[in-house]
N, CA, C and O atoms as a Tinker XYZ file with bonds, in Angstrom:
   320  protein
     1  N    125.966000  156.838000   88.046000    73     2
     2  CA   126.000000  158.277000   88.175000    64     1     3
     3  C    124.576000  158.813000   88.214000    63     2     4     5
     4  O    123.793000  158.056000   87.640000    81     3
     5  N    124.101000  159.750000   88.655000    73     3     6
     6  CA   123.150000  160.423000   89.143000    64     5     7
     7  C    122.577000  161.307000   87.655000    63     6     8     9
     8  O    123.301000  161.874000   86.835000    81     7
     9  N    121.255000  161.215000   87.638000    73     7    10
    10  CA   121.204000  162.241000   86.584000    64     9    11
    11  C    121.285000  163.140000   86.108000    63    10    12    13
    12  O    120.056000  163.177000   86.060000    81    11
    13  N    121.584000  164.089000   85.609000    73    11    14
    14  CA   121.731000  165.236000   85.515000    64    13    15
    15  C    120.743000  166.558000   84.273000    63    14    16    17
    16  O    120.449000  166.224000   83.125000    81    15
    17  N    120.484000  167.609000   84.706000    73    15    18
    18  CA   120.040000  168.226000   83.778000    64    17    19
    19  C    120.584000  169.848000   83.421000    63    18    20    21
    20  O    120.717000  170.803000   84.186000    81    19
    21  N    120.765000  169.766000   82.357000    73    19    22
    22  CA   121.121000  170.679000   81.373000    64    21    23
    23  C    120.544000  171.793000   81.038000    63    22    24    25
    24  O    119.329000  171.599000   80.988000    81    23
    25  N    120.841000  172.950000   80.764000    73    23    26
    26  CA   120.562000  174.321000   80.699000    64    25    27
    27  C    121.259000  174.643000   79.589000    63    26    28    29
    28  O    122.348000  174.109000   79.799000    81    27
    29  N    121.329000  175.285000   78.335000    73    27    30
    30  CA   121.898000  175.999000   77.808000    64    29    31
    31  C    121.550000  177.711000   77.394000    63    30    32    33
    32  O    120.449000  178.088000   76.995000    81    31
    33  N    122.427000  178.364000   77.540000    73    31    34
    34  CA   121.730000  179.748000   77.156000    64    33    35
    35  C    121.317000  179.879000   75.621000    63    34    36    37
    36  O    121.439000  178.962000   74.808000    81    35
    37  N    120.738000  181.331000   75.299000    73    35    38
    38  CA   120.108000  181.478000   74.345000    64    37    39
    39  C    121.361000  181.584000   73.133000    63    38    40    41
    40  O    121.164000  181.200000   71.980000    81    39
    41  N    122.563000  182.120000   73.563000    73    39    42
    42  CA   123.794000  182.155000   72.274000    64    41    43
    43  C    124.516000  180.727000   72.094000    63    42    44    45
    44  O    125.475000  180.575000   71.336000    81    43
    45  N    124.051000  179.871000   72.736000    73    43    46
    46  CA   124.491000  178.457000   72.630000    64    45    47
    47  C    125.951000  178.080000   72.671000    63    46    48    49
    48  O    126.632000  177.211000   72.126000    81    47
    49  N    126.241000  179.365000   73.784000    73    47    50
    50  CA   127.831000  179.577000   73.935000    64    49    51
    51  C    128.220000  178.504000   75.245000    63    50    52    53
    52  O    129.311000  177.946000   75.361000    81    51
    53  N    127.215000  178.379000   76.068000    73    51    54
    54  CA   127.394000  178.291000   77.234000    64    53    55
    55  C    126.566000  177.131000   78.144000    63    54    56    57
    56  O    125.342000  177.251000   78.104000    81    55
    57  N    127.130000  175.961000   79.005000    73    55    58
    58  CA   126.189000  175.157000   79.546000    64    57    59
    59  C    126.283000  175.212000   80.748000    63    58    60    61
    60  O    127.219000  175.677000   81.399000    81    59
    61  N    125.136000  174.650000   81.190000    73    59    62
    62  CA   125.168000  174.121000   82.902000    64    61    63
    63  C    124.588000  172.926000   83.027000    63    62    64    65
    64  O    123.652000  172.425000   82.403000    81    63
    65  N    125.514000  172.361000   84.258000    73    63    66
    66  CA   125.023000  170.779000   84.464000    64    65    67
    67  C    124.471000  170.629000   85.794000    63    66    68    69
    68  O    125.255000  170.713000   86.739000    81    67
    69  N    123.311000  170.431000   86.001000    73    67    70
    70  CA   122.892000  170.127000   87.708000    64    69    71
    71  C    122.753000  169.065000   87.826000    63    70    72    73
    72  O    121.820000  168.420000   87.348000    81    71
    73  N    123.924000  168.513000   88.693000    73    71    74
    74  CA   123.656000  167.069000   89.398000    64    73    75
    75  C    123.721000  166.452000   90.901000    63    74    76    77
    76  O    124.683000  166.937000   91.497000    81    75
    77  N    123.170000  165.760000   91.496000    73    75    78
    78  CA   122.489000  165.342000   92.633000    64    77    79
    79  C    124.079000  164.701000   93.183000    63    78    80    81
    80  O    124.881000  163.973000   92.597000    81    79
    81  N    124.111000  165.265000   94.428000    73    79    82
    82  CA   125.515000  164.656000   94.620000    64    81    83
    83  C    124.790000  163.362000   95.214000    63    82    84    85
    84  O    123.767000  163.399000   95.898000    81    83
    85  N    125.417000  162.326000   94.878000    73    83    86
    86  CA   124.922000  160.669000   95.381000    64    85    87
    87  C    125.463000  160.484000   96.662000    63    86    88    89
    88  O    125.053000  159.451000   97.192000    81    87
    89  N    126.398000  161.269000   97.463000    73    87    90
    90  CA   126.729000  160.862000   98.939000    64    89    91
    91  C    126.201000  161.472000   99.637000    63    90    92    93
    92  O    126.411000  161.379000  100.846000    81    91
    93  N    124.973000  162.652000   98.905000    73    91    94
    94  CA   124.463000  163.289000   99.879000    64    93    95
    95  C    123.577000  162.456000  100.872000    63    94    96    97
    96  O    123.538000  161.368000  100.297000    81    95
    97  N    122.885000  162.333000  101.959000    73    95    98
    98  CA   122.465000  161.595000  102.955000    64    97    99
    99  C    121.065000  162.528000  103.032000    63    98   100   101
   100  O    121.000000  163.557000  103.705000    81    99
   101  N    119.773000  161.901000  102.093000    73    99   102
   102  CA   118.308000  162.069000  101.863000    64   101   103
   103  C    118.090000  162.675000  103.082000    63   102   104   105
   104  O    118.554000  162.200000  104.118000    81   103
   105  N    117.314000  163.855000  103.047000    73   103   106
   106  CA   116.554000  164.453000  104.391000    64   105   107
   107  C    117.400000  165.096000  105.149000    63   106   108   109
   108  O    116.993000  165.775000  106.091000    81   107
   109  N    119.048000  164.948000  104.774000    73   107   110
   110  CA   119.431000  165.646000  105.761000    64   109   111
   111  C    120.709000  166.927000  104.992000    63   110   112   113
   112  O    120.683000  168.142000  105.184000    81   111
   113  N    121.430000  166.375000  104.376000    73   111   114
   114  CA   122.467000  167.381000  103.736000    64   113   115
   115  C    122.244000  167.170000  102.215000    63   114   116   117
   116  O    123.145000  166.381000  101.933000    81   115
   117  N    121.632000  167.398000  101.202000    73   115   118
   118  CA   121.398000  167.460000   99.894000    64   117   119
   119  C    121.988000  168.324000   99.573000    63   118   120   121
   120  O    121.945000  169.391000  100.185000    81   119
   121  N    122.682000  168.136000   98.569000    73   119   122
   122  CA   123.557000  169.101000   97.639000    64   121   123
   123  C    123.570000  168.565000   96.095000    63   122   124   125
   124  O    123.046000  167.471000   95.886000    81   123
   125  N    124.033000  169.143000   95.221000    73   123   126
   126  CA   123.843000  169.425000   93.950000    64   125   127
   127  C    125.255000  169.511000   93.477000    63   126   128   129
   128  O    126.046000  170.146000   94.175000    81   127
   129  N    125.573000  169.077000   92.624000    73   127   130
   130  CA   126.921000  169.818000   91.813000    64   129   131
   131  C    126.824000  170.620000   90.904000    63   130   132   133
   132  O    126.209000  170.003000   90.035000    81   131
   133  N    127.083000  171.823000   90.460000    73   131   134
   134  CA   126.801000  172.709000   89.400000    64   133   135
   135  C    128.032000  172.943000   88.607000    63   134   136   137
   136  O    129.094000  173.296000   89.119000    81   135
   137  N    127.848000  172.727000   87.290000    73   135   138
   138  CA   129.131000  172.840000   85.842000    64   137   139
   139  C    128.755000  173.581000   85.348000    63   138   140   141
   140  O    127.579000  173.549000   84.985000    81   139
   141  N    129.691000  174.782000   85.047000    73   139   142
   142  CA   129.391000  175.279000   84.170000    64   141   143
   143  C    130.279000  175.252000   83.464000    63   142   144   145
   144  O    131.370000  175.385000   84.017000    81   143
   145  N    130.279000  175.082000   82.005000    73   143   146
   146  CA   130.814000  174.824000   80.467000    64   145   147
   147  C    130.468000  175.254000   79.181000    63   146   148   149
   148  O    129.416000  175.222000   78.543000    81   147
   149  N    131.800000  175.738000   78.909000    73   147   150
   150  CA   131.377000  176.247000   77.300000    64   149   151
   151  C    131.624000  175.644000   76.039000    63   150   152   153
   152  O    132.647000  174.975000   75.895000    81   151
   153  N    130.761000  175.803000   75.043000    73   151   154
   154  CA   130.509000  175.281000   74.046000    64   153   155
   155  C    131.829000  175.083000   72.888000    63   154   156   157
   156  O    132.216000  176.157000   72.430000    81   155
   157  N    132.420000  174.073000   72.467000    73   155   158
   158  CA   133.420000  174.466000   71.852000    64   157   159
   159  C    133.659000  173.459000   70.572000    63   158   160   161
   160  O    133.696000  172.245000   70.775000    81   159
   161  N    133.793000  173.907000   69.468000    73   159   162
   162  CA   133.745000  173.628000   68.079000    64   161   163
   163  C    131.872000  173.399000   67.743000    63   162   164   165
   164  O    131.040000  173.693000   68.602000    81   163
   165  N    131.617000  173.026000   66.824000    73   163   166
   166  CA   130.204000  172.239000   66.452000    64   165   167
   167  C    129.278000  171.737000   67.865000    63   166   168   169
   168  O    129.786000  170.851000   68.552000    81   167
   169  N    128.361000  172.125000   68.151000    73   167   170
   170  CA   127.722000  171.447000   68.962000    64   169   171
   171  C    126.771000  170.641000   68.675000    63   170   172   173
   172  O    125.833000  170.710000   67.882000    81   171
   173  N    127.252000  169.557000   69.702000    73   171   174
   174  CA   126.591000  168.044000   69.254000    64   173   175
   175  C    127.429000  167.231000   68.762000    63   174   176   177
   176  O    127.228000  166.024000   68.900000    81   175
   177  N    128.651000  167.744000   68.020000    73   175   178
   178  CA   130.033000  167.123000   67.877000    64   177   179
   179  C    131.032000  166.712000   69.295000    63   178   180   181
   180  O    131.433000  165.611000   69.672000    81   179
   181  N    131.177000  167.724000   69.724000    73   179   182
   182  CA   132.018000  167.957000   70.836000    64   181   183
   183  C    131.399000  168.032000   72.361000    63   182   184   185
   184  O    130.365000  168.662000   72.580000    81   183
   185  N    131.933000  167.516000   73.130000    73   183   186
   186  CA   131.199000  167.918000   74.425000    64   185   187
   187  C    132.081000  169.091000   74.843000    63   186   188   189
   188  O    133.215000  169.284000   74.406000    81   187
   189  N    131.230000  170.111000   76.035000    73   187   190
   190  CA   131.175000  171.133000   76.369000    64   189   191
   191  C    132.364000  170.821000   76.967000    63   190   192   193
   192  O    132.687000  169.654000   77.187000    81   191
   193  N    133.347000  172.186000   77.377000    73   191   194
   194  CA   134.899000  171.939000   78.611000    64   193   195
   195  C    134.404000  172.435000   79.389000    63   194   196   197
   196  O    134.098000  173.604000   79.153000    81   195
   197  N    134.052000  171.885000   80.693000    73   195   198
   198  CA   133.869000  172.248000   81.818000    64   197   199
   199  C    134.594000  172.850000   82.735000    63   198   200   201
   200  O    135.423000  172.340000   83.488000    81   199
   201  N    134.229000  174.062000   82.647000    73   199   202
   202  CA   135.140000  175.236000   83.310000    64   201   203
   203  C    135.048000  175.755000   84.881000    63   202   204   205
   204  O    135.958000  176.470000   85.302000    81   203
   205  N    133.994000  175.409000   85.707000    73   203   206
   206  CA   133.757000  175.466000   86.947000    64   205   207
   207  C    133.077000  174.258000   87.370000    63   206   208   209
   208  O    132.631000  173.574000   86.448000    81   207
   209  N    132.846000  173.725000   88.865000    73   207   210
   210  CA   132.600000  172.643000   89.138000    64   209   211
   211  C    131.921000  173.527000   90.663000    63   210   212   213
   212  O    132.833000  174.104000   91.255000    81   211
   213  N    130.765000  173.672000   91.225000    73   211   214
   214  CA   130.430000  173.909000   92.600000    64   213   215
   215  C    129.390000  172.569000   93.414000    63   214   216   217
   216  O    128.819000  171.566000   92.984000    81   215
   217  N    129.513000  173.110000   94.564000    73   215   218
   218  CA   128.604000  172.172000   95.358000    64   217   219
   219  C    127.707000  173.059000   95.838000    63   218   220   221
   220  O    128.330000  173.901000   96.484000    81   219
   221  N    126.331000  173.325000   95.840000    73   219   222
   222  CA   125.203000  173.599000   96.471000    64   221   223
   223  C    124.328000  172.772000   96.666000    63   222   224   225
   224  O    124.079000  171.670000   96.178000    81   223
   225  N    123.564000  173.812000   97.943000    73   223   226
   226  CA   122.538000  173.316000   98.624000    64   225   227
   227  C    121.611000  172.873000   97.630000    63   226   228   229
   228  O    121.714000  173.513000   96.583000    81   227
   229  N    120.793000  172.034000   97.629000    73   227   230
   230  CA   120.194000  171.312000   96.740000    64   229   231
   231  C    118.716000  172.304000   96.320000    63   230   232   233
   232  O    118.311000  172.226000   95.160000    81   231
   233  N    118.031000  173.138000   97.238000    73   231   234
   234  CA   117.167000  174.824000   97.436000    64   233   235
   235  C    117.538000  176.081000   96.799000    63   234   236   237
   236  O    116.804000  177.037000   96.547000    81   235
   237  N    118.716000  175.951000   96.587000    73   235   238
   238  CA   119.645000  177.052000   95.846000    64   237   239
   239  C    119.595000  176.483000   94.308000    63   238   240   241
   240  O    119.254000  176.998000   93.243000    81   239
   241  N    119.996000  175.433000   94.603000    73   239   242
   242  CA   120.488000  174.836000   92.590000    64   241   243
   243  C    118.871000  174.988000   92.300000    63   242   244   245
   244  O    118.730000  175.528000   91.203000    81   243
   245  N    117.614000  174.691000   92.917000    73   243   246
   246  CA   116.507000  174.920000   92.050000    64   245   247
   247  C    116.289000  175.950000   91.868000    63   246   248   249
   248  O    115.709000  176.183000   90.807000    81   247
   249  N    116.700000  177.418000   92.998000    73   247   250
   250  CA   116.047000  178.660000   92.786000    64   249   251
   251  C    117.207000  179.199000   91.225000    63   250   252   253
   252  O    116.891000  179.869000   90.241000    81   251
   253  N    118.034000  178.809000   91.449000    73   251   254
   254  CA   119.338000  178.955000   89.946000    64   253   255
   255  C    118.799000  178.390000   89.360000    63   254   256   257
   256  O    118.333000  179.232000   88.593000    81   255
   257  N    118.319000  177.208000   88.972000    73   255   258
   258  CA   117.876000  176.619000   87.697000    64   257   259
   259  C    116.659000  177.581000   87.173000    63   258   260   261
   260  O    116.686000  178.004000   86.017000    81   259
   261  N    115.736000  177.867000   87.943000    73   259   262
   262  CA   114.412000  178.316000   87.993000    64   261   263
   263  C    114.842000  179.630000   87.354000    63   262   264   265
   264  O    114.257000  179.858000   86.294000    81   263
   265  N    115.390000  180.202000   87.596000    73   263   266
   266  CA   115.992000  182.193000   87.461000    64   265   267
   267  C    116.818000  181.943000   85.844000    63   266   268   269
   268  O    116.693000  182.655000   84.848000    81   267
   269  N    117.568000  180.842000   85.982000    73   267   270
   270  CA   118.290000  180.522000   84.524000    64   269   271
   271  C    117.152000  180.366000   83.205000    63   270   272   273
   272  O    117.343000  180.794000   82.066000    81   271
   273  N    115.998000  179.677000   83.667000    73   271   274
   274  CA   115.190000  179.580000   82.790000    64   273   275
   275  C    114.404000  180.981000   82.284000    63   274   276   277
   276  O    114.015000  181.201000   81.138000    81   275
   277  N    114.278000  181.868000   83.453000    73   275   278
   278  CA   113.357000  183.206000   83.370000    64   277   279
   279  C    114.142000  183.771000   82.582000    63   278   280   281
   280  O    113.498000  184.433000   81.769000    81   279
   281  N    115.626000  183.855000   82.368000    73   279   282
   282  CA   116.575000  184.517000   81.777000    64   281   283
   283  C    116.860000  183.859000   80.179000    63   282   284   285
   284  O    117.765000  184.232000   79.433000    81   283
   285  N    115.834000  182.780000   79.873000    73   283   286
   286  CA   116.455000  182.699000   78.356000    64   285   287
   287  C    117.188000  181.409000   78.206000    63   286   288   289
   288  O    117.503000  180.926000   77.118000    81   287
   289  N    117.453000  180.855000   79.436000    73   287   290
   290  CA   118.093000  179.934000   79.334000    64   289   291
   291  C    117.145000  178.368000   79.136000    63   290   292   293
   292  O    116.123000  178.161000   79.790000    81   291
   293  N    117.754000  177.294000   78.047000    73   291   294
   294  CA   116.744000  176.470000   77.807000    64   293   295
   295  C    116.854000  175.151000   78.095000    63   294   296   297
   296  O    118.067000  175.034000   77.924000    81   295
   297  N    116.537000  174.242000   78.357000    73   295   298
   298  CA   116.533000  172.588000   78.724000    64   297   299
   299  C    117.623000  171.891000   77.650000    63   298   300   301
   300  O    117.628000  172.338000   76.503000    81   299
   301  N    118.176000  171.239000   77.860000    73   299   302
   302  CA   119.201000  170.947000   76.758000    64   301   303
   303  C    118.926000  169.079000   77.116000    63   302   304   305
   304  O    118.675000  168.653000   78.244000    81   303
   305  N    119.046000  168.260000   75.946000    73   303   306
   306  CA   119.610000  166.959000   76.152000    64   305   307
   307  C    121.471000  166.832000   76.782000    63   306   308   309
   308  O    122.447000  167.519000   76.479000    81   307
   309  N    121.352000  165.799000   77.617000    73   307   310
   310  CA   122.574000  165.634000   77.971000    64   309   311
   311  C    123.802000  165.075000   77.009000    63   310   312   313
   312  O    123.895000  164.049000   76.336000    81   311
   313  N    124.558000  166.005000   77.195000    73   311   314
   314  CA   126.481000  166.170000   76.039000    64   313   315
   315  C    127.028000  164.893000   76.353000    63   314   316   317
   316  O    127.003000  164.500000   77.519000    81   315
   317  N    127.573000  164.126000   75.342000    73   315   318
   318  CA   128.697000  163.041000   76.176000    64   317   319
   319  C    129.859000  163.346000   76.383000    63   318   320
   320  O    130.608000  162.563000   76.966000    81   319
């Protein structure tokens, strides 16, 4: 599986997962998968329920990651 990186907001209610879709074909169609998931019981106990699942352009998921961060939102280690 492809790596992925993590976002959580500042109320620690809420995650996002950006990951590299692996069938994308280098140089030509890159896309991203984007999760978003919320936090539920203890965190760090529980992994997040992933409540949306998208595919973007791989230019888009950075300008979103980039805007998520301006907004408060912070780097998270990856949930199992």
């Amino acid at each position: 599986m492809a790596k992925s990186y993590w976002l959580i907001n500042s109320n620690r209610t809420e995650v996002k997962r950006f990951t590299k879709n692996d069938k994308s074909i280098d140089g030509v169609f890159e896309y991203m998968f984007l999760d978003t998931g919320k936090i539920v019981g203890v965190l760090g106990k529980e992994p997040p329920v992933i409540t949306t699942t998208v595919s973007i352009d791989i230019d888009l998921a950075r300008e979103i990651y980039e805007r998520l961060l301006s907004q408060g939102w912070r780097k998270t280690e990856e949930f199992s």
